[in-house]
C-alpha positions in Angstrom: 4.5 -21.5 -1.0 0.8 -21.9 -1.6 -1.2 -18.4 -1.5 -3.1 -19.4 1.6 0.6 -20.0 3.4 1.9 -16.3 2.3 -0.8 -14.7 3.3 -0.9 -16.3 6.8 3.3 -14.8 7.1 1.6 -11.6 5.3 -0.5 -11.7 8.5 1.8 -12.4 11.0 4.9 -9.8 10.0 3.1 -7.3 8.5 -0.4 -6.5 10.3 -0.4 -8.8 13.5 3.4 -7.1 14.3 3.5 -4.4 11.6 6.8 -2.6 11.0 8.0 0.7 12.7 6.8 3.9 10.5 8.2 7.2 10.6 5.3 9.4 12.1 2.9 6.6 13.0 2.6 4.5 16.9 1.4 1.1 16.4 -1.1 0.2 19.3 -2.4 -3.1 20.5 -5.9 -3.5 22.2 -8.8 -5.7 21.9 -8.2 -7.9 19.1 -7.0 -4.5 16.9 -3.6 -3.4 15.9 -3.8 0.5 15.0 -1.8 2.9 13.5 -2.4 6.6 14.7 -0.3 9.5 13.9 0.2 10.8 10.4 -2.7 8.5 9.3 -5.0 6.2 11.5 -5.6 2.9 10.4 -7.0 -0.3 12.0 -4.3 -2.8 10.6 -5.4 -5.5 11.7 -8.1 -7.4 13.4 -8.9 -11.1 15.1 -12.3 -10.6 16.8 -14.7 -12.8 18.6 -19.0 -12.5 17.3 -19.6 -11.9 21.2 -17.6 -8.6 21.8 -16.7 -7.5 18.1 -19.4 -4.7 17.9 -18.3 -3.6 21.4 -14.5 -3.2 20.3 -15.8 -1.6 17.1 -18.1 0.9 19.2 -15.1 1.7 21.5 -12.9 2.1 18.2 -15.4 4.8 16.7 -15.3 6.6 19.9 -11.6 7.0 20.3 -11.4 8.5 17.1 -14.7 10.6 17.1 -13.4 12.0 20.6 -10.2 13.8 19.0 -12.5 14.8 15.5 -10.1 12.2 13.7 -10.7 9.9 10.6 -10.1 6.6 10.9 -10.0 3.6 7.9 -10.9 0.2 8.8 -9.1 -2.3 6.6 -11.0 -5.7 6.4 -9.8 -8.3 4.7 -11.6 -11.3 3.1 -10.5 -13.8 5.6 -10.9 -11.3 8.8 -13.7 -12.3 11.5 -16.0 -12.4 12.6 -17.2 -13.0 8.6 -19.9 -10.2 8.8 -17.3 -7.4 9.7 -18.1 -5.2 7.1 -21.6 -5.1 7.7 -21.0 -4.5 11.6 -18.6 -1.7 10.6 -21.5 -0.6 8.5 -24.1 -0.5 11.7 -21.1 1.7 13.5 -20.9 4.9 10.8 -18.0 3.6 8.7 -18.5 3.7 5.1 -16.9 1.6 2.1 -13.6 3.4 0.6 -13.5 0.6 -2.7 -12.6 -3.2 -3.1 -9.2 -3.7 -4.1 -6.8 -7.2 -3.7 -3.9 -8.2 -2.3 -1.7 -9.4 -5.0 2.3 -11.0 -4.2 5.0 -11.9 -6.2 7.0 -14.4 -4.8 10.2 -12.9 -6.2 11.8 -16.5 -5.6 10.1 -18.5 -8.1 9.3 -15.5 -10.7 10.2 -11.9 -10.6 8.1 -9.5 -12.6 9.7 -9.7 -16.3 9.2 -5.6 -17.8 11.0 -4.4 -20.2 11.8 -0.5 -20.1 10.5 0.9 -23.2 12.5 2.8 -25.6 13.7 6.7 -24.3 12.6 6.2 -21.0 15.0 6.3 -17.7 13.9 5.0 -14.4 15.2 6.9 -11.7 15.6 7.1 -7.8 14.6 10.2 -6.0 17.5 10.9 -3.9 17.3 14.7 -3.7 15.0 17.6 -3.4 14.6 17.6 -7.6 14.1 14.4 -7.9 11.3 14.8 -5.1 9.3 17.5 -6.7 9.1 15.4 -10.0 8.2 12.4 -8.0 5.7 14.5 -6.8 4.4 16.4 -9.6 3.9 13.1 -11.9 2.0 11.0 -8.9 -0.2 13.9 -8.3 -0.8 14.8 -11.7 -1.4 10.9 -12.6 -4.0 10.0 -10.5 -5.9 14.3 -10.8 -5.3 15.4 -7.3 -2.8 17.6 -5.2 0.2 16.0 -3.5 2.0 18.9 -1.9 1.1 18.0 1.5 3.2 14.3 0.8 6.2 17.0 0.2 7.7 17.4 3.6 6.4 13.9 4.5 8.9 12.5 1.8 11.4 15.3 2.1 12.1 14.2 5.8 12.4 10.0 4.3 14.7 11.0 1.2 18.2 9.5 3.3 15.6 6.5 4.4 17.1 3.4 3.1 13.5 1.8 3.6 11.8 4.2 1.4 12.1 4.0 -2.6 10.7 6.7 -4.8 11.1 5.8 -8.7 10.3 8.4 -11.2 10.3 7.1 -14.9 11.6 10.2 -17.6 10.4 9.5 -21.4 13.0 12.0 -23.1 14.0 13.9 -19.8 10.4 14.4 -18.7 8.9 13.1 -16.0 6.2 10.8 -16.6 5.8 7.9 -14.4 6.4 7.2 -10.7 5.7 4.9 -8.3 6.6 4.4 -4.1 8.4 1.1 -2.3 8.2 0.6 1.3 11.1 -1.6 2.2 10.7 -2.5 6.3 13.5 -4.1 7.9 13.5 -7.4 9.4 10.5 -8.2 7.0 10.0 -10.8 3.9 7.3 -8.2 2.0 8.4 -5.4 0.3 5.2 -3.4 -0.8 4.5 -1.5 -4.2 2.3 1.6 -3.5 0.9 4.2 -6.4 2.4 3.7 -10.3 0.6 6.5 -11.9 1.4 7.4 -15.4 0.7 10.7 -17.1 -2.5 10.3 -19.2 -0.7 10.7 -22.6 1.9 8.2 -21.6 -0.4 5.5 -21.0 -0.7 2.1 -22.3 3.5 2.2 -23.3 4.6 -0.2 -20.7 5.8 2.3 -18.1 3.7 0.7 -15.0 4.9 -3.0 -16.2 8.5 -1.3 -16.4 8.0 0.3 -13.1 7.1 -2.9 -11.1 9.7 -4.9 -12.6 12.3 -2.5 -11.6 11.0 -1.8 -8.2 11.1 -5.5 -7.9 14.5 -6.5 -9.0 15.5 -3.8 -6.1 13.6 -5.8 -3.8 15.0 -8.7 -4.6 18.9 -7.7 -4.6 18.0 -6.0 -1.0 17.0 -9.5 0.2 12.7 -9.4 0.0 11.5 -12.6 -0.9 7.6 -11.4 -1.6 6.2 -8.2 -2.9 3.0 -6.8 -2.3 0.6 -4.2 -3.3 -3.1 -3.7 -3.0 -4.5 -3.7 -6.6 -7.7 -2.4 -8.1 -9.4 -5.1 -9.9 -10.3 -2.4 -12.5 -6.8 -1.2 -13.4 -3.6 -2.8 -11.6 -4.9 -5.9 -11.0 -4.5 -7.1 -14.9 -1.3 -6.1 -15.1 0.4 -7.4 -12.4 -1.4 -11.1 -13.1 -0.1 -11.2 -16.8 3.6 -10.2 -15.0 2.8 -12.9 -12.6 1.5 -11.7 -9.2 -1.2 -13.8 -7.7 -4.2 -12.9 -6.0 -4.1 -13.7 -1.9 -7.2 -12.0 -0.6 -9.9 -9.1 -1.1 -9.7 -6.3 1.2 -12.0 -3.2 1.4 -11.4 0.0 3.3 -13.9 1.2 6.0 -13.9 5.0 6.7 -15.2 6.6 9.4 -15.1 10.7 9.2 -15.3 13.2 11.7 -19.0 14.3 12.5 
C-alpha cells in the first residue's frame, strides 16, 4: 500500500470511527469527532470554509463552559487548508509539529536488536507498573503519578501493552502500545530512555519488540506520532515511513 492509501484506512478506523477507550465517550457533531472524558481531544475533522469557524467557535465554547482543556489535532491533509490559522483566531495555541509515521509490518517489521544485559519486559503487575512508571516519568523530566491508577485499572487489558526495558535488573527504558480491537493500527506511544542509557539501542530495541507483538496479535500497521527532532530518525532508518504532519492545537481554560 502506497502512504496516501494507509493513511486514508488511518482515517477511516482510527479518527473518523475511533476505537472504544477506557474513560473517554467518543462524540460526533458537526464535521468533528471528540473525545471527552479523561482527556478531550478533537480527533478528527472534515469541515466546509463556509461554517468551519462557526463549528470551531461552538467547540471553544463547549469546553470553555465546563473550565476544560481541549487539544485540537490537525493534520496536514485536514480542511479546510487554513485550519490552523482559524484555530489560531479562536484562542488555541500550537502544542509542537510532530509526524505520523507507519510500519507496514507486512512488507518490513522493525529489525532491533536487544542489546547486551538488557531484558524487555511486560508490566503485568503492580511492580512492574511502578517501574514502568518511574522510567517514563523520569525519561522525559516530569511526574507520572497521576498515569498510576489510570494504568493500574488497564493492567488485565489485553489491548494495553506496557514494556519496561532492565539493563542489569534496573529499569531503564519503557515505552506504551495501544492495541484496539477490530482495528489494522496498532500505535506506539512514549519510549523514553534514562539519560545515561541513551544512544545504546534501547528505543530501536523497544519498537522492534513492541512490533513483533503487534504483529503475532494480527496488526498489520503500526503507528506513532514522531518528533522530527528525536523519534523521527530512528524509526526511518528501522523503516517507518512518513504519512502526514500533524500539530496539536490547545485551548486552556481562561
Amino acid at each position: 500500500m502506497t502512504p496516501a492509501e494507509i493513511l486514508a484506512r488511518y482515517d477511516a478506523e482510527m479518527r473518523a470511527d475511533p476505537p472504544d477507550e477506557a474513560g473517554v465517550r467518543h462524540e460526533r457533531a458537526g464535521g468533528i469527532v471528540r473525545a471527552v472524558g479523561a482527556y478531550n481531544c478533537i480527533l478528527f475533522s472534515n469541515l466546509a470554509d463556509a461554517d468551519a469557524d462557526a463549528v470551531i467557535a461552538d467547540q471553544a465554547a463547549s469546553f470553555r463552559a465546563i473550565g476544560a482543556e481541549v487539544e485540537w489535532k490537525v493534520y496536514g491533509h485536514d480542511l479546510p487548508a487554513d485550519l490552523g490559522g482559524r484555530l489560531a483566531a479562536a484562542g488555541f495555541e500550537p502544542d509542537g509539529q510532530e509526524t505520523l509515521m507507519a510500519f507496514d509490518l507486512a512488507l518490513r517489521p522493525p529489525d532491533g536488536a536487544v542489546p547486551a544485559g538488557v531484558e524487555i519486559r511486560r508490566a503485568t503487575d503492580a511492580a512492574g507498573l511502578e517501574d514502568f512508571i518511574l522510567v517514563s516519568g523520569s525519561a522525559f523530566g516530569r511526574d507520572d503519578r497521576r498515569r498510576l491508577e489510570i494504568f493500574r485499572a488497564r493492567l488485565d487489558d489485553p489491548t494495553l501493552g506496557l514494556f519496561v526495558a532492565y539493563a542489569d535488573g534496573r529499569p531503564v527504558s519503557a515505552g506504551r502500545m495501544e492495541l484496539p480491537p477490530e482495528r489494522s493500527f496498532a500505535s506506539l506511544w512514549g519510549g523514553g530512555t534514562l539519560p545515561a542509557y541513551r544512544g545504546r539501542g534501547l528505543y530501536r530495541g523497544l519498537v522492534a519488540h513492541r512490533a513483533a507483538e503487534a504483529l503475532r496479535r494480527g496488526y498489520r500497521f503500526l503507528t506513532i506520532d514522531a518528533r522530527d527532532t528525536t523519534s523521527r530518525p530512528i524509526l526511518e532508518r528501522l523503516g517507518a515511513m512518513p504519512l502526514v504532519g500533524i500539530t496539536g492545537w490547545l485551548l486552556k481554560p481562561q
